[in-house]
C-alpha positions in Angstrom: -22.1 39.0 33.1 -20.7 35.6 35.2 -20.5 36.4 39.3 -16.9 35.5 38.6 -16.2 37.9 35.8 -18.2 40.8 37.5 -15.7 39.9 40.4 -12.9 40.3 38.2 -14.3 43.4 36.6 -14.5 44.7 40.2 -11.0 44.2 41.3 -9.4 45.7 38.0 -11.4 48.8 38.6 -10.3 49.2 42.7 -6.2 48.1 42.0 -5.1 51.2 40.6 -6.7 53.4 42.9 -5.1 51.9 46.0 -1.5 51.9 45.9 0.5 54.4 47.0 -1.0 58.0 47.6 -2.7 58.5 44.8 -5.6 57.6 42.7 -5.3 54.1 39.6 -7.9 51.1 39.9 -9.4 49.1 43.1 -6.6 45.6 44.4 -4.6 46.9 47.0 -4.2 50.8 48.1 -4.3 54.5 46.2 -1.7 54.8 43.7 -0.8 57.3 40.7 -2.5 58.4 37.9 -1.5 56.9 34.9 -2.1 60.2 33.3 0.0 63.0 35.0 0.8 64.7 32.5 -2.8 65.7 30.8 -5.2 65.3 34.2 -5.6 69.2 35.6 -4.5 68.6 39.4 -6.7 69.2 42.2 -5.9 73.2 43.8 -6.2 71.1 47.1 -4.5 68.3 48.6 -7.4 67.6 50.9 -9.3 67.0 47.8 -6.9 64.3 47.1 -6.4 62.8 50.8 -10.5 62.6 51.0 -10.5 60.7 47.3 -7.6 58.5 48.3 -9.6 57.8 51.9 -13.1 57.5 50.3 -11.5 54.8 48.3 -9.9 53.4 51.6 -13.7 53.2 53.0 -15.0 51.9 49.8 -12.3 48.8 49.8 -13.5 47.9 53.6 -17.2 48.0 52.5 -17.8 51.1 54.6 -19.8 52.4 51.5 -21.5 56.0 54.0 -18.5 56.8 54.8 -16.8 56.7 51.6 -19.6 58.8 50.4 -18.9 61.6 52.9 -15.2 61.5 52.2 -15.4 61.6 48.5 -18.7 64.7 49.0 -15.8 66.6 51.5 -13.4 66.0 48.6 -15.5 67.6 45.9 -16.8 70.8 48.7 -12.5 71.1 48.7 -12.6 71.1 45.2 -15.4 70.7 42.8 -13.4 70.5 39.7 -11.6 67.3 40.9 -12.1 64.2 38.4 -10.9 61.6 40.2 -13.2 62.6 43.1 -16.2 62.1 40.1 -14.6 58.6 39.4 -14.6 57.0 42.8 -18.3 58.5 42.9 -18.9 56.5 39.4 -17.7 53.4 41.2 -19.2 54.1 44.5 -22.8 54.6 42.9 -22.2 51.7 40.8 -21.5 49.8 43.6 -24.7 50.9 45.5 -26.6 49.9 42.1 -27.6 53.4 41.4 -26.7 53.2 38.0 -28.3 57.1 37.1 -25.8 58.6 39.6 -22.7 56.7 38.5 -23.3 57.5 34.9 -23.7 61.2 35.8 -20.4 60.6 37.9 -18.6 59.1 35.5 -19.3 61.2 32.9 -18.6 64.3 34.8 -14.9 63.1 35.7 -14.3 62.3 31.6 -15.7 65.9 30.9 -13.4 67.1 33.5 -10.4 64.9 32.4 -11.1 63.5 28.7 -7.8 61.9 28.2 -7.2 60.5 31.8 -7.1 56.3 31.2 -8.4 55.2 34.5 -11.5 57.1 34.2 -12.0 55.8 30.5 -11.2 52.0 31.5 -13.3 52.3 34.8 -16.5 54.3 32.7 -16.0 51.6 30.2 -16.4 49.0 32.7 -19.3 50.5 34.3 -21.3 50.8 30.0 -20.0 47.1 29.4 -22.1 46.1 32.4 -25.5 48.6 31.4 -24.7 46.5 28.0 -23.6 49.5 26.1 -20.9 47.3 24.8 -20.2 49.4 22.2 -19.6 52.9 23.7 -17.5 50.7 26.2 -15.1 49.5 23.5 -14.8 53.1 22.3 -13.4 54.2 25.7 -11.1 51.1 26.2 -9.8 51.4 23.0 -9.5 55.6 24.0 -7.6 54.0 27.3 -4.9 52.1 25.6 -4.3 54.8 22.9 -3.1 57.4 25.7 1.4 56.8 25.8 1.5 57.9 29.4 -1.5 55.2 30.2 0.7 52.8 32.8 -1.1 49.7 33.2 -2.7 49.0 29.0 -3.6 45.8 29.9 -6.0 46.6 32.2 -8.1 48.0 29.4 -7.3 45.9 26.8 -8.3 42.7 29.5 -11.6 44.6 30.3 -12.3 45.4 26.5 -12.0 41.3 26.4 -14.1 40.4 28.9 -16.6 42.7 27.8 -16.1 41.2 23.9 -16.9 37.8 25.2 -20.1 38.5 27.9 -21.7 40.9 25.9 -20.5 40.8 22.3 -19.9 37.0 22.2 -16.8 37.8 20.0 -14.1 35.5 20.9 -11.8 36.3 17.9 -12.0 39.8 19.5 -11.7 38.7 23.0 -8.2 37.0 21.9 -7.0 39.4 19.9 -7.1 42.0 23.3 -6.3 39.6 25.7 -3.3 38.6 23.5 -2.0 42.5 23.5 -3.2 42.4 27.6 -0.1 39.6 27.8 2.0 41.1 25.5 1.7 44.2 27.6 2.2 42.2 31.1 2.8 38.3 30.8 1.7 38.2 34.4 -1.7 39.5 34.2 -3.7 37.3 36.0 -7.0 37.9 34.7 -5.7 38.0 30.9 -3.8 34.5 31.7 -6.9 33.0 33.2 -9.4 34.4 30.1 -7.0 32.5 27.4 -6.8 29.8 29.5 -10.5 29.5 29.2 -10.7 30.5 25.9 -8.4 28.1 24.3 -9.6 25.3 26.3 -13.3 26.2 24.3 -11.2 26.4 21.0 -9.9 22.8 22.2 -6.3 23.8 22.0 -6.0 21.9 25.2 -1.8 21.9 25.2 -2.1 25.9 24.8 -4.9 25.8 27.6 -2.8 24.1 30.2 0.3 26.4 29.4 -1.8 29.3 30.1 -3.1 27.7 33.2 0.7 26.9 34.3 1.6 30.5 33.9 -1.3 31.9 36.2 -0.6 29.6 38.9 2.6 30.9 39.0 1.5 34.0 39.2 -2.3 34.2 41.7 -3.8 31.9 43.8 -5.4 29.6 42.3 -9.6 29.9 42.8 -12.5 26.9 42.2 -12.8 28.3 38.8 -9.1 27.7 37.6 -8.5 24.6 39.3 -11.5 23.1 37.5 -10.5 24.2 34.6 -7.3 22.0 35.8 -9.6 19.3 36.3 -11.0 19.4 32.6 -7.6 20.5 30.8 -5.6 17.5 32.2 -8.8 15.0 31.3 -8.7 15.8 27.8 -4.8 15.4 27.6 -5.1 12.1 29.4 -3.6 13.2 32.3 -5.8 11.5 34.6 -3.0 11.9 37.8 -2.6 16.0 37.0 -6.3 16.3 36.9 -6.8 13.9 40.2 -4.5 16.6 41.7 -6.3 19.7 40.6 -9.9 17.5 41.9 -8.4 17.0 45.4 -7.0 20.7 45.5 -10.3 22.0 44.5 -12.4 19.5 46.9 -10.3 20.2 50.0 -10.1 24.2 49.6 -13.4 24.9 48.3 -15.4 22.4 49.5 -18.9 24.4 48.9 -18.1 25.7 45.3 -20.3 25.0 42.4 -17.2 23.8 40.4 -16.8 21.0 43.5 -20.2 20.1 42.7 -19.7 19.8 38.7 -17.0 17.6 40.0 -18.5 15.4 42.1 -20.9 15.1 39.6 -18.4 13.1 37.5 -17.6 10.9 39.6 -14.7 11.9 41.3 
C-alpha cells in the first residue's frame, strides 16, 4: 500500500473511536458504537473510560500508555470487545501483526455483528494482503442497518480493491455507494478523483476534485492532481494556481518535485 493510502487507512480506523464518549474509528475523539443494539455492553464503565483513554493515548502517540489503559480495561472486564479492538489497532500499530490478529479476532468473536470491529479487522487483513477475507468483513460491515458511518467500509473495501486487488471497476462501484452514502466523504471524493483522472474522464476528475476542496484541506497529493487535471483540460492558469499552492505549502513534497520536474 502507498504511504498516503496507509495514512488514510489510518485515520478512518482512529475517527470513529474518538468522538464523544464512546468507542467508532480514529479522526478526532471516542464516539458511539455504531452497533448498540447487537454489541453485549461492558458490566463496567471503567472498562469503557480505560478503552475510550487508551485510544486518547494511542491518538497522542503515547503507544505504553495506551497499552496499560486498554490491559486495566480488559482486568475491569475481560469480555469487553471494544477493549480487543483498540488492542488490534494498537498491535498493528507497533507492527506486531500476531498480536493484533489474535486481538482483533477475539473482539469479532466477542461481538460478531459490531461494524467497527469488522471495518477496522478488515483494514488490518487488506494490509497482511488477505484481500479477500478483508472484502468479506467490509461487505459484513455495510450489511449491518444500525452500522452509522457505511461509507467508511465501503471507502476501505475500495482502497483495498485498488492496492491489492487492482480492480478499479470494483474500486468505483464502492467508492460510488461510499458518496452515495456521504457526498462529503473526503477520502471517497479524493479516490474518484484519482480514479477518473486514470480513466481520462478529466471533466469528471476535476468535479470530484472541486467537491473535496470544499470539503478537507487540500494535501500535495490533491493539489497535484490539480496540477495534472487542469493541464489536460487546457487550463494552464487553474493548473498554474494549484503549482504555486502546492510549491509554497509543501515545498519538500515529492509531488513539488514531480512538478518542478516539468518545468514549472
Amino acid at each position: 500500500m502507498s504511504l498516503f493510502v496507509r495514512f488514510v487507512a489510518l485515520a478512518i480506523v482512529i475517527a470513529s473511536y474518538l468522538t464523544g464518549c464512546k468507542p467508532g474509528t480514529l479522526v478526532n475523539k471516542p464516539s458511539d458504537t455504531d452497533t448498540v443494539a447487537t454489541e453485549p455492553r461492558s458490566s463496567n464503565r471503567l472498562a469503557e473510560i480505560n478503552t475510550q483513554l487508551g485510544v486518547e493515548y494511542m491518538k497522542d502517540g503515547n503507544y505504553e500508555t495506551a497499552l496499560k489503559k486498554l490491559q486495566k480495561a480488559l482486568d475491569v472486564d475481560p469480555n469487553y470487545p471494544r477493549a480487543y479492538d483498540v488492542l488490534g489497532l494498537l498491535y498493528n500499530k507497533l507492527g506486531e501483526n500476531q498480536r493484533a490478529a489474535a486481538n482483533f479476532q477475539r473482539a469479532l468473536d466477542l461481538a460478531p455483528n459490531d461494524s467497527s470491529i469488522l471495518n477496522n479487522y478488515g483494514q488490518f487483513l487488506c494490509r497482511q494482503d488477505d484481500a479477500q477475507q478483508a472484502q468479506q468483513l467490509f461487505a459484513r460491515a455495510v450489511q449491518n442497518p444500525l452500522y452509522q458511518t457505511p461509507e467508511v467500509a465501503y471507502t476501505n473495501a475500495a482502497i483495498c480493491a485498488l492496492e491489492q486487488q487492482q480492480d478499479k471497476d470494483r474500486a468505483e462501484t464502492f467508492l460510488r455507494e461510499a458518496l452515495t452514502k456521504n457526498p462529503e466523504m473526503p477520502v471517497a471524493l479524493l479516490q474518484m478523483t484519482k480514479l477518473t483522472f486514470e480513466q481520462e474522464k478529466y471533466l469528471a476528475a476535476r468535479g470530484y476534485l472541486e467537491r473535496y476542496g470544499q470539503v478537507a484541506k487540500h494535501t500535495p497529493q490533491s493539489l497535484w492532481l490539480g496540477v495534472r487535471i487542469e493541464r489536460k483540460l487546457g487550463n494552464e492558469e487553474a493548473a498554474d494556481g494549484y503549482g504555486v499552492t502546492l510549491k509554497g505549502k509543501y515545498p519538500d513534497s515529492a509531488e513539488t518535485r514531480e512538478l518542478l520536474k516539468t518545468g514549472q
